[in-house]
C-alpha positions in Angstrom: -11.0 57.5 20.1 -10.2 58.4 16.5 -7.5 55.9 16.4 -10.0 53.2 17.8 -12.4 53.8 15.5 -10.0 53.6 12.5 -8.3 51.0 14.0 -11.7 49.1 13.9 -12.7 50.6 10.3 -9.3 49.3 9.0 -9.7 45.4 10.7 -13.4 44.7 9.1 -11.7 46.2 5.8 -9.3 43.6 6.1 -11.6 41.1 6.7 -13.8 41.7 4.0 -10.8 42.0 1.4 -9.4 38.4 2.7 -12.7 36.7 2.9 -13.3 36.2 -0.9 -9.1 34.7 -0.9 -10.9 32.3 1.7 -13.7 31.4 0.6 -12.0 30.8 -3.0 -10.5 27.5 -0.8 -11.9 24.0 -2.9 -12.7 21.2 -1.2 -9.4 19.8 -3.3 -7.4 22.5 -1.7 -8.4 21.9 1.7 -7.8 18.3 1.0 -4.5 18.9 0.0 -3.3 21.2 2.2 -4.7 19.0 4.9 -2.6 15.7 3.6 0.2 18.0 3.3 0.2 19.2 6.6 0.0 14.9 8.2 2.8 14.3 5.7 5.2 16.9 7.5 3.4 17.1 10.7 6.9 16.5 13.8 5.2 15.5 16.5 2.2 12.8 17.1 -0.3 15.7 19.0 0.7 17.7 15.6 -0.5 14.6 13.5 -3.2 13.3 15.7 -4.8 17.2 15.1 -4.4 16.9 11.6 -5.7 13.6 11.4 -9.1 14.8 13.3 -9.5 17.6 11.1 -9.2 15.0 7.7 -11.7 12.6 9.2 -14.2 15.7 9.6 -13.4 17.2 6.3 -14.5 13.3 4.8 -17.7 13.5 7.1 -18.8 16.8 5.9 -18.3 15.7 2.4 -22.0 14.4 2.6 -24.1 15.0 -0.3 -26.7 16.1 2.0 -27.5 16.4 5.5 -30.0 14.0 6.0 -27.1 11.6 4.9 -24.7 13.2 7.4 -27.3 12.4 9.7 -27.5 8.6 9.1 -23.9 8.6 8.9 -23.8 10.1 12.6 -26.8 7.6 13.9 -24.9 4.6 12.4 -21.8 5.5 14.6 -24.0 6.3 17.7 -25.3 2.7 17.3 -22.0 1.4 17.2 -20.3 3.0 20.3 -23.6 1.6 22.0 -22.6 -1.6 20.9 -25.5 -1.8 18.8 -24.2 -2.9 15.6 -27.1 -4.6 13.8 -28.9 -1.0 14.2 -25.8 0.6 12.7 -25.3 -1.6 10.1 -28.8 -0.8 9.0 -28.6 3.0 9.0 -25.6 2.8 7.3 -26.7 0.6 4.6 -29.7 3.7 3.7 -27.4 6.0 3.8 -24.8 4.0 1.2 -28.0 3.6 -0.6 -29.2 6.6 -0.5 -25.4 8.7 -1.6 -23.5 5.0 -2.8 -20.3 7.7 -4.1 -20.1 9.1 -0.6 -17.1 7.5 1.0 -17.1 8.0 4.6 -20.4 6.3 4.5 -18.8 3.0 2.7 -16.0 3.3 5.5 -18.5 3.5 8.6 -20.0 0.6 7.4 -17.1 -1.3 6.9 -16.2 -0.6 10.8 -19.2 -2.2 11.3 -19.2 -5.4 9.2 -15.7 -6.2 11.1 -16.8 -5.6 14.2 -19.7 -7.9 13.0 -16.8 -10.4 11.7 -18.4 -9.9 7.9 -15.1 -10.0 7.0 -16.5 -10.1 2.7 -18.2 -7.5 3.5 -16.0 -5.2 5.2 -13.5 -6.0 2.5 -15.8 -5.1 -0.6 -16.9 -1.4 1.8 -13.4 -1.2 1.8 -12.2 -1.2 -1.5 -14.9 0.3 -2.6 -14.3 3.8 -0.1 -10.2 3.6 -1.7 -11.8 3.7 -5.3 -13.9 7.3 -4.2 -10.9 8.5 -1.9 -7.7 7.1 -2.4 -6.2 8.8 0.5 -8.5 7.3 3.2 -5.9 6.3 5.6 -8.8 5.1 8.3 -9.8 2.5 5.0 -6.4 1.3 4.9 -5.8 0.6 8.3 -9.5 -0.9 8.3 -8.1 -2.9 5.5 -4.8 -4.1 7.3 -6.7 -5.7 9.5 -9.3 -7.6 7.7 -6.5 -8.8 5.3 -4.8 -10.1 9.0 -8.0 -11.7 10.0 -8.4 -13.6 7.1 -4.6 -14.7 7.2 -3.6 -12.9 4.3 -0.8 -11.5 6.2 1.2 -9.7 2.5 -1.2 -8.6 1.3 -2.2 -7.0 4.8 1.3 -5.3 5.3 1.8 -4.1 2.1 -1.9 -1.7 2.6 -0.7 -0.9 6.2 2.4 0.8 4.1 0.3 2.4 1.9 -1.7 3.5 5.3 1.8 4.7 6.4 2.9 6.4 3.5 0.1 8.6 3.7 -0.1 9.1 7.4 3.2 8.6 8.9 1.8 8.8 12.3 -1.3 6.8 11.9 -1.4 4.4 15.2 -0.9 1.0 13.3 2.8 2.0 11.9 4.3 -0.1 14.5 2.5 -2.9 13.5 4.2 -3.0 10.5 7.1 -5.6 10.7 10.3 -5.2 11.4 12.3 -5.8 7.4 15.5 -3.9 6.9 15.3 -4.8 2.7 11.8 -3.2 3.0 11.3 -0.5 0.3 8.6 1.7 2.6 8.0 5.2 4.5 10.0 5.5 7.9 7.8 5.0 10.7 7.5 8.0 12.7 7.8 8.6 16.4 9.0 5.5 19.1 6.9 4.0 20.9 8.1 5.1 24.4 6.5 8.6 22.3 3.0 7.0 22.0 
């Protein structure tokens, strides 16, 4: 009983000592050690973890959470297929935080799948200006460059894309170029 009790005593002691190391974690150390961990993840179910945890880390970045909100509805709409409703969300909620990224990105998703290919495009560059990083931009990217036939230009940010996710699901659409001065693709595709 006694060594129960200490036992217990000496856990929440623990716990309480570690919890100011933890909560001392920025949002730029998370990000980082996040990035980190996709660069060196082995093993696509390692990366494909990662990535999920990066794309929520960018959703919770709202400035608020009536933004988060909007942000949320706008995707609703757009699995329902419903993308003029989307579109519309979205736009309030770029509006309402314009230097909240994941916002600029949702929308984006939405003007291609509306073929606003302009659009899209200027949502995208404008989400790489507030996060560099933003793999899911990139890839976005690649393939509005590729709609609008600008094929370079298109492979050159699916690298980038690559270079920061390794195992993001476009790699092996990058083309085959042995001269190519670029991150190896990870995994085969008998893998995926």
């Amino acid at each position: 009983m006694l060594r129960r009790a200490f036992l217990l005593q000496f856990t929440v002691l623990i716990g309480v000592a570690l919890k100011p190391a933890l909560a001392a974690e920025t949002g730029d150390d998370i990000k980082a050690r996040l990035f980190a961990a996709l660069k060196n993840a082995t093993t696509e179910k390692e990366a494909r973890q990662i990535e999920h945890e990066i794309w929520q880390y960018w959703l919770d970045l709202a400035p608020e959470p009536e933004i988060r909100a909007m942000v949320d509805q706008g995707m609703r709409h757009r699995s329902s297929y419903d993308f003029e409703a989307a579109e519309k969300v979205l736009d309030e909620a770029v509006e309402s935080a314009p230097s909240y990224a994941e916002a600029r990105n949702q929308r984006a998703f939405v003007r291609f799948l509306r073929e606003d290919n302009s659009g899209a495009l200027a949502d995208l560059e404008n989400t790489l200006k507030l996060e560099p990083k933003h793999f899911g931009a990139l890839s976005g990217m690649y393939h509005v460059l590729m709609r609008m036939g600008r094929t370079r230009a298109a492979v050159s940010t699916l690298a980038r894309a690559v270079e920061i996710h390794p195992w993001i699901q476009e790699r092996h659409l990058l083309p085959p170029d042995p001269d190519a001065v670029r991150p190896a693709v990870k995994g085969k595709q008998q893998d995926l």
